[in-house]
PDB file as gemmi writes it, atoms N, CA and C in Angstrom:
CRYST1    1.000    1.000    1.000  90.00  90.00  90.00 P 1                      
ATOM      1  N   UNK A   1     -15.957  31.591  -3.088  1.00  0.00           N  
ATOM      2  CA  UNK A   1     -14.928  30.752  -3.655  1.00  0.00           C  
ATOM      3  C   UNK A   1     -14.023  30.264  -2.525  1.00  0.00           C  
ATOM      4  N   UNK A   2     -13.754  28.982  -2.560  1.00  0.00           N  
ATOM      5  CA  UNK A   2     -13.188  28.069  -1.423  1.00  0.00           C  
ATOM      6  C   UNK A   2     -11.760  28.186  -2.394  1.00  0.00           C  
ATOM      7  N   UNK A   3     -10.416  28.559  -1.764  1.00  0.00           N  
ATOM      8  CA  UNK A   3      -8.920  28.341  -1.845  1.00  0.00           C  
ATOM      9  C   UNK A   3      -8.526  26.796  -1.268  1.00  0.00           C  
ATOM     10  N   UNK A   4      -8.447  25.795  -1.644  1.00  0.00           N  
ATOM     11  CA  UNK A   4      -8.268  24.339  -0.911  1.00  0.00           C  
ATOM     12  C   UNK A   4      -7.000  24.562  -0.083  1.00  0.00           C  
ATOM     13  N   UNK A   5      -6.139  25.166  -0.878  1.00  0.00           N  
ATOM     14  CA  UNK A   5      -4.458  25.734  -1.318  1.00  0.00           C  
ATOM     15  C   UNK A   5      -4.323  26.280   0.124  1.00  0.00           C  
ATOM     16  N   UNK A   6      -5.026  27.458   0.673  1.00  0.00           N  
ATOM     17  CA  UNK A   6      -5.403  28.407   1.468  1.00  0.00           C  
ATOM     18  C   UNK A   6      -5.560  28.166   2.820  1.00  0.00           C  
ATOM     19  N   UNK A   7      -6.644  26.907   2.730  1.00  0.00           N  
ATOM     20  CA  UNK A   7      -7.213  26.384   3.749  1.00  0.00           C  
ATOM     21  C   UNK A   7      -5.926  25.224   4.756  1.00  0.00           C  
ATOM     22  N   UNK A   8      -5.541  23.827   3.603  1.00  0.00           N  
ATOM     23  CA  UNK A   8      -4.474  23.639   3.728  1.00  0.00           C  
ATOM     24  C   UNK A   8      -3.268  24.248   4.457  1.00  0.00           C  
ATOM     25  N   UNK A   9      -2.690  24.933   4.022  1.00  0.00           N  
ATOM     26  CA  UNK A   9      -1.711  26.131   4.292  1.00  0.00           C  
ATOM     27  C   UNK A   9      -1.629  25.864   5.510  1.00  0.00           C  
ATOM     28  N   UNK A  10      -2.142  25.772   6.501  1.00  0.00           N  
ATOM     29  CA  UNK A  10      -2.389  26.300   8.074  1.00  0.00           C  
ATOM     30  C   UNK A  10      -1.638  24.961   9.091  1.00  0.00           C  
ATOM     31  N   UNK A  11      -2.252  24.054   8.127  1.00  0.00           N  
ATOM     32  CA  UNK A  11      -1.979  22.327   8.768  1.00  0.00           C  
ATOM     33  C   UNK A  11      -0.827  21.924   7.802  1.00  0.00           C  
ATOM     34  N   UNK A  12      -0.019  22.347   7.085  1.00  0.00           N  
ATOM     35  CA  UNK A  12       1.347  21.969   6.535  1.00  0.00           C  
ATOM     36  C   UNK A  12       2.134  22.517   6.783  1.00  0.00           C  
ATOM     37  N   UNK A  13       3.652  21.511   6.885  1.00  0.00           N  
ATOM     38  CA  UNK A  13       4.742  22.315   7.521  1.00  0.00           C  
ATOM     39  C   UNK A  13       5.279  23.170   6.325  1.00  0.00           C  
ATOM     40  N   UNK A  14       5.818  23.755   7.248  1.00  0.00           N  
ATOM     41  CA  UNK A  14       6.298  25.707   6.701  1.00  0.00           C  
ATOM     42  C   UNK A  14       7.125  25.082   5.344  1.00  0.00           C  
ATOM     43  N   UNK A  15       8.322  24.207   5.990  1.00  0.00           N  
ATOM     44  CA  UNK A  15       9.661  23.955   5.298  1.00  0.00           C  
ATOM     45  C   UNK A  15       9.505  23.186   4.109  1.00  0.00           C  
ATOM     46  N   UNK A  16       8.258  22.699   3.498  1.00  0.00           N  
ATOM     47  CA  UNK A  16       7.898  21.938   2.642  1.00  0.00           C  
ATOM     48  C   UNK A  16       7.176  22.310   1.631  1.00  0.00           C  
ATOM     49  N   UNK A  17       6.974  22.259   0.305  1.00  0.00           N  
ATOM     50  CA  UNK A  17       6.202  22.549  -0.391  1.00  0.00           C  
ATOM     51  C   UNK A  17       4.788  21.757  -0.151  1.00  0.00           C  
ATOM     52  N   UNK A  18       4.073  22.467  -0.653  1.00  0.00           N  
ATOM     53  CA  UNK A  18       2.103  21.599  -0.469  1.00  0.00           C  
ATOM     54  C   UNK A  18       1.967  21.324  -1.661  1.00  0.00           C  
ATOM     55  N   UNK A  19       1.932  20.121  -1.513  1.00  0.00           N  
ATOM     56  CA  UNK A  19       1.353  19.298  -2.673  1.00  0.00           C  
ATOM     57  C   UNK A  19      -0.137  18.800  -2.809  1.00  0.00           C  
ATOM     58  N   UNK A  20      -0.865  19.966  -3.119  1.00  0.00           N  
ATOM     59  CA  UNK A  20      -2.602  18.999  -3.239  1.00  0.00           C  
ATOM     60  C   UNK A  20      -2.961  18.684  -4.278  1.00  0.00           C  
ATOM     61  N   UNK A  21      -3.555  17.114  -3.775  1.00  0.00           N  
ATOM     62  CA  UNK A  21      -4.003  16.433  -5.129  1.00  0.00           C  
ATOM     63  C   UNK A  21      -5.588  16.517  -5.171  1.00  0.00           C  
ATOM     64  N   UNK A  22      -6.291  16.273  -6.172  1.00  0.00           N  
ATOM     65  CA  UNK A  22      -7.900  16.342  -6.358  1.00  0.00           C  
ATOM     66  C   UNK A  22      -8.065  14.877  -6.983  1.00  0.00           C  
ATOM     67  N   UNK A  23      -9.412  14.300  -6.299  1.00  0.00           N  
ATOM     68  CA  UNK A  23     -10.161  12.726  -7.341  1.00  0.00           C  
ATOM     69  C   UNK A  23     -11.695  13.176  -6.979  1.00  0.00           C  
ATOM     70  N   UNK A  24     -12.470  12.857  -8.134  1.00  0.00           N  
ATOM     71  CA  UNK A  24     -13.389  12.527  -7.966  1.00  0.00           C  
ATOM     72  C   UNK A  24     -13.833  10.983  -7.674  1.00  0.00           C  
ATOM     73  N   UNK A  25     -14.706  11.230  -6.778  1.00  0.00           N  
ATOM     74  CA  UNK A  25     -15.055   9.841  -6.280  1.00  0.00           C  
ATOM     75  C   UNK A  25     -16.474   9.574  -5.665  1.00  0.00           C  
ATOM     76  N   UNK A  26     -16.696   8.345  -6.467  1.00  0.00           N  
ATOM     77  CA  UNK A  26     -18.292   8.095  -6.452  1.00  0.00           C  
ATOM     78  C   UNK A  26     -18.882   6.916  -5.717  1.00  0.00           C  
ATOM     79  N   UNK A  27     -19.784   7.576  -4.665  1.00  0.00           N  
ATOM     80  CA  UNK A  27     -20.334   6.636  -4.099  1.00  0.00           C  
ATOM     81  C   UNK A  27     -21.722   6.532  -4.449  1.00  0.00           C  
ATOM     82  N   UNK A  28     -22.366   5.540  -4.855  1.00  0.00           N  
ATOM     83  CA  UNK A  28     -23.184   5.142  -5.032  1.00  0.00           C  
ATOM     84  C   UNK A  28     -23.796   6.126  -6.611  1.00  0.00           C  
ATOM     85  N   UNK A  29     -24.826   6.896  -6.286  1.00  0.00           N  
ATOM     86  CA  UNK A  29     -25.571   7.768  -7.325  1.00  0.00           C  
ATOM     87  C   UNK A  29     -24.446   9.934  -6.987  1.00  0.00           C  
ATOM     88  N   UNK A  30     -23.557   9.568  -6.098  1.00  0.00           N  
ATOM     89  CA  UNK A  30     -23.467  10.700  -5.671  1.00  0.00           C  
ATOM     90  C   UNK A  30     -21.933  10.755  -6.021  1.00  0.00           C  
ATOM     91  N   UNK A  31     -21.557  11.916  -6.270  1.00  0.00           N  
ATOM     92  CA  UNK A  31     -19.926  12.042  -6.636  1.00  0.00           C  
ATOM     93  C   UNK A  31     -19.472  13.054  -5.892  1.00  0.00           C  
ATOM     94  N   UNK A  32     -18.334  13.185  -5.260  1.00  0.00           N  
ATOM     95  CA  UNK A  32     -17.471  13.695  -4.443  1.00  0.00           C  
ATOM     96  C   UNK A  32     -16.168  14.590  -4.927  1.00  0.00           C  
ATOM     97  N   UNK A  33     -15.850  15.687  -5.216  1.00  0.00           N  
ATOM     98  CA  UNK A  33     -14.717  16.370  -5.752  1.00  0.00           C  
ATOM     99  C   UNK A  33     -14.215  16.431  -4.248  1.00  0.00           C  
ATOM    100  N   UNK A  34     -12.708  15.335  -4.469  1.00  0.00           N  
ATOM    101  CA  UNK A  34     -12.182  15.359  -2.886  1.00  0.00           C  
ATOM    102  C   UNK A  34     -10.281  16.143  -3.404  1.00  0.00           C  
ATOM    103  N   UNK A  35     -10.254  16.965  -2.477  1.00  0.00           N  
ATOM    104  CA  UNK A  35      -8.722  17.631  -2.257  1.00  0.00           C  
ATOM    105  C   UNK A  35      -7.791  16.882  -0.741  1.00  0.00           C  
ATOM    106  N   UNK A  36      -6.988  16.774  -0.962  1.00  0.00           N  
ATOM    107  CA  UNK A  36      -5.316  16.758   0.081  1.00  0.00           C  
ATOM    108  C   UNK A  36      -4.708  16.217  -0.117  1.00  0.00           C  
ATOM    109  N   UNK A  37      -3.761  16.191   1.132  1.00  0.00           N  
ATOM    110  CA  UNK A  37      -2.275  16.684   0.756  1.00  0.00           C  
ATOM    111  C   UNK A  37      -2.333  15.906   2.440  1.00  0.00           C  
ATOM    112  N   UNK A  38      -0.971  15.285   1.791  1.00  0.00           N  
ATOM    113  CA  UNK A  38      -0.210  14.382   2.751  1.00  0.00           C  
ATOM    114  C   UNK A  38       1.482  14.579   3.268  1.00  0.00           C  
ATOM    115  N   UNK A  39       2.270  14.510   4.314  1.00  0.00           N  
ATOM    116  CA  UNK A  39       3.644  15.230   4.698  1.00  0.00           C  
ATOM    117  C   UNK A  39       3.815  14.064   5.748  1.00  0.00           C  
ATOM    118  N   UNK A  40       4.616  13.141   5.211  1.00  0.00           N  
ATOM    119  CA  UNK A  40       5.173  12.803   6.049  1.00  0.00           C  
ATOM    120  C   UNK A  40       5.834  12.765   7.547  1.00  0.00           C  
ATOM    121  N   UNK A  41       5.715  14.032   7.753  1.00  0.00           N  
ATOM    122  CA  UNK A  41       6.837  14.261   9.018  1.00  0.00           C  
ATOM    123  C   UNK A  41       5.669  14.713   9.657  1.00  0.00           C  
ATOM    124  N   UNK A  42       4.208  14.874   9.582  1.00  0.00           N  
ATOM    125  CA  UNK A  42       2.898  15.376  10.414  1.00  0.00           C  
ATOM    126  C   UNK A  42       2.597  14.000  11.102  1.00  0.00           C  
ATOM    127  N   UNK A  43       1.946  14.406  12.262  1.00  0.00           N  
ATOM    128  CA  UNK A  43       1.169  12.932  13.019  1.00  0.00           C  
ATOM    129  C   UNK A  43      -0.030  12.590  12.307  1.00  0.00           C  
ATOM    130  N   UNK A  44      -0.296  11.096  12.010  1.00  0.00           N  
ATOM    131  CA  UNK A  44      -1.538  10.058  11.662  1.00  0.00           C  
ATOM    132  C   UNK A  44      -2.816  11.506  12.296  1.00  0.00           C  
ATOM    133  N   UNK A  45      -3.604  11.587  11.231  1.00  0.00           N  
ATOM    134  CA  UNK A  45      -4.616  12.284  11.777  1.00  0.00           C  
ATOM    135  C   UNK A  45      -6.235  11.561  11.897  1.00  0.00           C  
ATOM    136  N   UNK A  46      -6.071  11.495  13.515  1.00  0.00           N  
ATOM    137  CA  UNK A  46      -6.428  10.602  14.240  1.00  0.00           C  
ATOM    138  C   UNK A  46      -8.072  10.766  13.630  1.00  0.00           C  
ATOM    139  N   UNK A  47      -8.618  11.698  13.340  1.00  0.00           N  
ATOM    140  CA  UNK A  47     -10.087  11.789  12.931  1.00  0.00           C  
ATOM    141  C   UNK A  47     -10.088  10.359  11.530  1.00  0.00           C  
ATOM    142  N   UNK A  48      -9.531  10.932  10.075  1.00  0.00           N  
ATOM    143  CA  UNK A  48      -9.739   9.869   8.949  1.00  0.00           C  
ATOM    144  C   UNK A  48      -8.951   8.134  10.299  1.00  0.00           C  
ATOM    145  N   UNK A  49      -8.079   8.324  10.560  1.00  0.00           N  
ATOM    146  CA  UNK A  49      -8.050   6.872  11.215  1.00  0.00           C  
ATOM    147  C   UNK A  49      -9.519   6.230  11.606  1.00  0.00           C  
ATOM    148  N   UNK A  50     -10.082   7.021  12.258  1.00  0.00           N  
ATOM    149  CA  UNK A  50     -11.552   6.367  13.266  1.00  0.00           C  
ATOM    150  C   UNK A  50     -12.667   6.108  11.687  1.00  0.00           C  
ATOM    151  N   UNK A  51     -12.386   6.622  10.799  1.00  0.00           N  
ATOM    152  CA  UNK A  51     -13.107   7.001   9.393  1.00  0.00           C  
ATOM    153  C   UNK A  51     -12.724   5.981   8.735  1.00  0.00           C  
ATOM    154  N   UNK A  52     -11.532   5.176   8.689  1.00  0.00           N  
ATOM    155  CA  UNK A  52     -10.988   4.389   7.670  1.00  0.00           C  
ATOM    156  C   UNK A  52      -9.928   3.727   8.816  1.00  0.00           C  
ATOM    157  N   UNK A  53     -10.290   2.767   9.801  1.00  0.00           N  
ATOM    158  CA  UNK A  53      -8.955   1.680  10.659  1.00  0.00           C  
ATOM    159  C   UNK A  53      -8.056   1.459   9.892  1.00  0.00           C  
ATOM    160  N   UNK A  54      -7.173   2.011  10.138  1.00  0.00           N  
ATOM    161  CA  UNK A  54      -5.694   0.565   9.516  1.00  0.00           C  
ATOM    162  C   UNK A  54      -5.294   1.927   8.606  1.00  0.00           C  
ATOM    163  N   UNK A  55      -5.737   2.952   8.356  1.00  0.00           N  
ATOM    164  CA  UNK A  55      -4.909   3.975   7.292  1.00  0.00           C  
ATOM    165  C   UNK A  55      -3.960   4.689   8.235  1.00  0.00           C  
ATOM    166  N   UNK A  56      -3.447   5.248   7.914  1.00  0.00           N  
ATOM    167  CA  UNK A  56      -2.311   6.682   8.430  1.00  0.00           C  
ATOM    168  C   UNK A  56      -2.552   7.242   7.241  1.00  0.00           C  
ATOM    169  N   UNK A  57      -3.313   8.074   7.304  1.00  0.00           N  
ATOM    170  CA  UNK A  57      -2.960  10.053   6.619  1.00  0.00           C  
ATOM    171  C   UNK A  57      -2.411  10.695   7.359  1.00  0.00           C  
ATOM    172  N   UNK A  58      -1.186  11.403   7.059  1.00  0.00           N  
ATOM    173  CA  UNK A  58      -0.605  12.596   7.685  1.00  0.00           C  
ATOM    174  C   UNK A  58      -0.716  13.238   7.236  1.00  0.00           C  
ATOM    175  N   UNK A  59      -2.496  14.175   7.063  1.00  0.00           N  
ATOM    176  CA  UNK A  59      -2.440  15.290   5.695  1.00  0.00           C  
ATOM    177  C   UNK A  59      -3.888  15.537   6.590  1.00  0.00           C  
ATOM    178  N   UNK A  60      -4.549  16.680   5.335  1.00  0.00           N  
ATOM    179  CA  UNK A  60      -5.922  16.991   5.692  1.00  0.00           C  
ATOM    180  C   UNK A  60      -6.650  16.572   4.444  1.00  0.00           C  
ATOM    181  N   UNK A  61      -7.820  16.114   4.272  1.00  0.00           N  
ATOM    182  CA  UNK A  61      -8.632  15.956   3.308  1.00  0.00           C  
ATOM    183  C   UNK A  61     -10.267  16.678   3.292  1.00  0.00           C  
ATOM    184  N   UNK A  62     -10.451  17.606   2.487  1.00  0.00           N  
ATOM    185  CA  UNK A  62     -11.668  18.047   2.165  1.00  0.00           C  
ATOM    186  C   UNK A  62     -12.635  17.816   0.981  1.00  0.00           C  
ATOM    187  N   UNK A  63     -13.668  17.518   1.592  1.00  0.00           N  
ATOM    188  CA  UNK A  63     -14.478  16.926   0.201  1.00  0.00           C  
ATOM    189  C   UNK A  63     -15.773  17.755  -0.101  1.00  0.00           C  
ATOM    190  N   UNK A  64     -16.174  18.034  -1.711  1.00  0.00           N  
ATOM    191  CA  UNK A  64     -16.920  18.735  -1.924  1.00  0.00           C  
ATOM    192  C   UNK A  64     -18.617  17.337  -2.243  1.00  0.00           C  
ATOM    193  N   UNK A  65     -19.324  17.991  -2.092  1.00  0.00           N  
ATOM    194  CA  UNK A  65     -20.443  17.178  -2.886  1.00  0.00           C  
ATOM    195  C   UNK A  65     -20.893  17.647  -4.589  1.00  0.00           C  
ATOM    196  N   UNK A  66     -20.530  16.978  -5.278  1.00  0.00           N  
ATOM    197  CA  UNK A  66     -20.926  17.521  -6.577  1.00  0.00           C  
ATOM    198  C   UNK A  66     -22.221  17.063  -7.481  1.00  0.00           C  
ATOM    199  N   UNK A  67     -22.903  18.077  -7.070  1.00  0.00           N  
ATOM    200  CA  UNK A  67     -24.473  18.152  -7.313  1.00  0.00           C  
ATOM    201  C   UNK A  67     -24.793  18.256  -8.948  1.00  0.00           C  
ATOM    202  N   UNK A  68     -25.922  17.762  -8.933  1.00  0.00           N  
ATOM    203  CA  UNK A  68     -26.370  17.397 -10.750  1.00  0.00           C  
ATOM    204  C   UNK A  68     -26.187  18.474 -11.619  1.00  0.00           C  
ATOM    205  N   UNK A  69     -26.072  20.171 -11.115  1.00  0.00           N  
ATOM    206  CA  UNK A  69     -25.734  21.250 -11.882  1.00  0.00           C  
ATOM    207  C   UNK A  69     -24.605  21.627 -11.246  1.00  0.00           C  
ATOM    208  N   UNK A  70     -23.881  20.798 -11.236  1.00  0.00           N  
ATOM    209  CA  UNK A  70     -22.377  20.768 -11.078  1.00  0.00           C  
ATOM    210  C   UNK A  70     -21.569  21.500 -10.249  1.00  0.00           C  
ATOM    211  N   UNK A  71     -23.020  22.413  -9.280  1.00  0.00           N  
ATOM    212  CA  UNK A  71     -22.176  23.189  -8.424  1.00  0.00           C  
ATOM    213  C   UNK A  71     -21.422  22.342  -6.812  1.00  0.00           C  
ATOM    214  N   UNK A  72     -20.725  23.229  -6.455  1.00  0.00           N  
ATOM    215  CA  UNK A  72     -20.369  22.496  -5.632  1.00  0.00           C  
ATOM    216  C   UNK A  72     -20.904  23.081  -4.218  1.00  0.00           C  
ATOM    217  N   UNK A  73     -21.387  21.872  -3.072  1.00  0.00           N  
ATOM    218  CA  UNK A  73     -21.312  22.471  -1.739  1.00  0.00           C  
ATOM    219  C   UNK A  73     -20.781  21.673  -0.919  1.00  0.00           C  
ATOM    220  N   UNK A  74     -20.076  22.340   0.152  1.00  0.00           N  
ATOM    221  CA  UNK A  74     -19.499  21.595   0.833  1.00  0.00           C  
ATOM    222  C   UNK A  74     -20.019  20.800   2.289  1.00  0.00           C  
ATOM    223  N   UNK A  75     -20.162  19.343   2.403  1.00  0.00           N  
ATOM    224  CA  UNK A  75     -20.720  19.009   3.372  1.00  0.00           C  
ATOM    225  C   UNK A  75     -20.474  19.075   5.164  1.00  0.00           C  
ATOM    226  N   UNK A  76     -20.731  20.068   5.401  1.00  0.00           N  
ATOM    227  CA  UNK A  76     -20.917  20.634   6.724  1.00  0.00           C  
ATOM    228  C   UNK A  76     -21.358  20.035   7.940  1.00  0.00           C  
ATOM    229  N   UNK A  77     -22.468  20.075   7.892  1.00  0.00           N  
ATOM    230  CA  UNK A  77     -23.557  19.277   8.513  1.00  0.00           C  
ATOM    231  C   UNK A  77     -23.736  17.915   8.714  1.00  0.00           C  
ATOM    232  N   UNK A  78     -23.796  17.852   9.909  1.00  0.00           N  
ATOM    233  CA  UNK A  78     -24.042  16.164  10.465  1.00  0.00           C  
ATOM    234  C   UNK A  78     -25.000  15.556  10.312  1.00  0.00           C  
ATOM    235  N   UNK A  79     -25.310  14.977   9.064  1.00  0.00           N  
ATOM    236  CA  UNK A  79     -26.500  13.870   9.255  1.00  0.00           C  
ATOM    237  C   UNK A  79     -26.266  12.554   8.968  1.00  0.00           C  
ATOM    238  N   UNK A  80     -26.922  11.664   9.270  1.00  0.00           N  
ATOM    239  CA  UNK A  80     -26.845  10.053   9.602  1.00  0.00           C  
ATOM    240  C   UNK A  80     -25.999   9.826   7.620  1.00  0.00           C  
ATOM    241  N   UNK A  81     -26.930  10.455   7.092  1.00  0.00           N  
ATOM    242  CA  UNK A  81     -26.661  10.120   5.403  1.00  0.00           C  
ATOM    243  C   UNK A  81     -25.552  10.206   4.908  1.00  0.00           C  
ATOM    244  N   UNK A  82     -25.846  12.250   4.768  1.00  0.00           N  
ATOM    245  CA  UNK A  82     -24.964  13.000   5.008  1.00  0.00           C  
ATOM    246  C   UNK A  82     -23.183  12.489   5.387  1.00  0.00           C  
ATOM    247  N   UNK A  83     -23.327  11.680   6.955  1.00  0.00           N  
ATOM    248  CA  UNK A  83     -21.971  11.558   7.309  1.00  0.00           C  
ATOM    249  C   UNK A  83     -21.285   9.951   6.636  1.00  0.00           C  
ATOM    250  N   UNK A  84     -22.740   9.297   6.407  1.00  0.00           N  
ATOM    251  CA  UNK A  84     -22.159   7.902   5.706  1.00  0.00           C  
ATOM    252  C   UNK A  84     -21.764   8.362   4.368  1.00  0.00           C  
ATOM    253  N   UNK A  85     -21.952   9.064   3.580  1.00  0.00           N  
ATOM    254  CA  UNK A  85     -21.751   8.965   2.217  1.00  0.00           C  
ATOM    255  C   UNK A  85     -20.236   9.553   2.927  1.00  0.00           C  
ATOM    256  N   UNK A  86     -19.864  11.361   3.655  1.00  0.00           N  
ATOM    257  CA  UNK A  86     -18.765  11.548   3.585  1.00  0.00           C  
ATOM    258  C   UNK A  86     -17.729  10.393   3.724  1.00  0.00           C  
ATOM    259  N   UNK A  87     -18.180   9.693   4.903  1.00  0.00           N  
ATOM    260  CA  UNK A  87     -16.683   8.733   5.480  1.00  0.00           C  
ATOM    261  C   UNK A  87     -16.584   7.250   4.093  1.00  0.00           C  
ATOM    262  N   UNK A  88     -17.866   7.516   3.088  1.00  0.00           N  
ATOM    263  CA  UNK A  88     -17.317   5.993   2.382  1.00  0.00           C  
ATOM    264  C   UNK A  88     -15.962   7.342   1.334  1.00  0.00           C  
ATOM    265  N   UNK A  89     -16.741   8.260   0.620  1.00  0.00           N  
ATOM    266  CA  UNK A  89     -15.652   8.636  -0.089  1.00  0.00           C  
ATOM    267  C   UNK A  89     -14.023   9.260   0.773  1.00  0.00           C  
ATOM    268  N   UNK A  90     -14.090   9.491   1.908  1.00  0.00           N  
ATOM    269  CA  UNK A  90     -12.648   9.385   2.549  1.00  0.00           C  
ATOM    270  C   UNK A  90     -12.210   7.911   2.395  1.00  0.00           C  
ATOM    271  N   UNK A  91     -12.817   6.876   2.600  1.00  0.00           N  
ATOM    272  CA  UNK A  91     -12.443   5.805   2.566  1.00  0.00           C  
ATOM    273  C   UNK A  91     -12.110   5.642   1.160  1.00  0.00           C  
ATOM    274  N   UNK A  92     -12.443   5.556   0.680  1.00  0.00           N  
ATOM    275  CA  UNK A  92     -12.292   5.467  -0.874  1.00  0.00           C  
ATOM    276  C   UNK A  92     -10.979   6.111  -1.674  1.00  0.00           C  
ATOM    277  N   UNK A  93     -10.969   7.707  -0.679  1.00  0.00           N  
ATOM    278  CA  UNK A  93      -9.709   8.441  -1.342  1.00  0.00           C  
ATOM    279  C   UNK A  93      -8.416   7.956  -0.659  1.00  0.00           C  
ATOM    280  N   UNK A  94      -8.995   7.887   0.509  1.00  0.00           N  
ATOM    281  CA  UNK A  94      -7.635   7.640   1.598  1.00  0.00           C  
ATOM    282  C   UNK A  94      -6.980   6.393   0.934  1.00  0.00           C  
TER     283      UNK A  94                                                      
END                                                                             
């Protein structure tokens, strides 16, 4: 069992409450259970920028893949597919 809450935690400032939000989001035949949380007062995180030009997130975003028996796994692994489907649904959430 993945804590989003948990994980989060580490990359938000102390003095603030964490606010994480969840969307599902579908690209193509494939759907995405995506979590984060955004704080103003954090720097543009420069990874979703190169993922999506022209955004500023000051947050972290994690996305699950949600498979036809509804379990979830999380995409890890670098593949050509794999990394296009992740960066359309960041694009999508961002």
């Amino acid at each position: 069992m993945v804590s989003v809450h948990d994980l989060f935690a580490a990359s938000a400032l102390d003095d603030q409450p964490l606010q994480v939000v969840h969307s599902i989001v579908h690209v193509g035949r494939y759907r995405f259970l995506v979590y984060g949380f955004s704080q103003l007062q954090l720097q543009p995180n420069a990874l979703l920028r190169e993922i999506k030009p022209g955004s500023v997130w000051r947050g972290e975003i994690v996305l699950f893949l949600l498979k036809k028996r509804r379990r979830l796994d999380a995409l890890m692994s670098p593949g050509s597919l794999r990394r296009t489907l992740r960066e359309r649904a960041i694009q999508l959430y961002a």
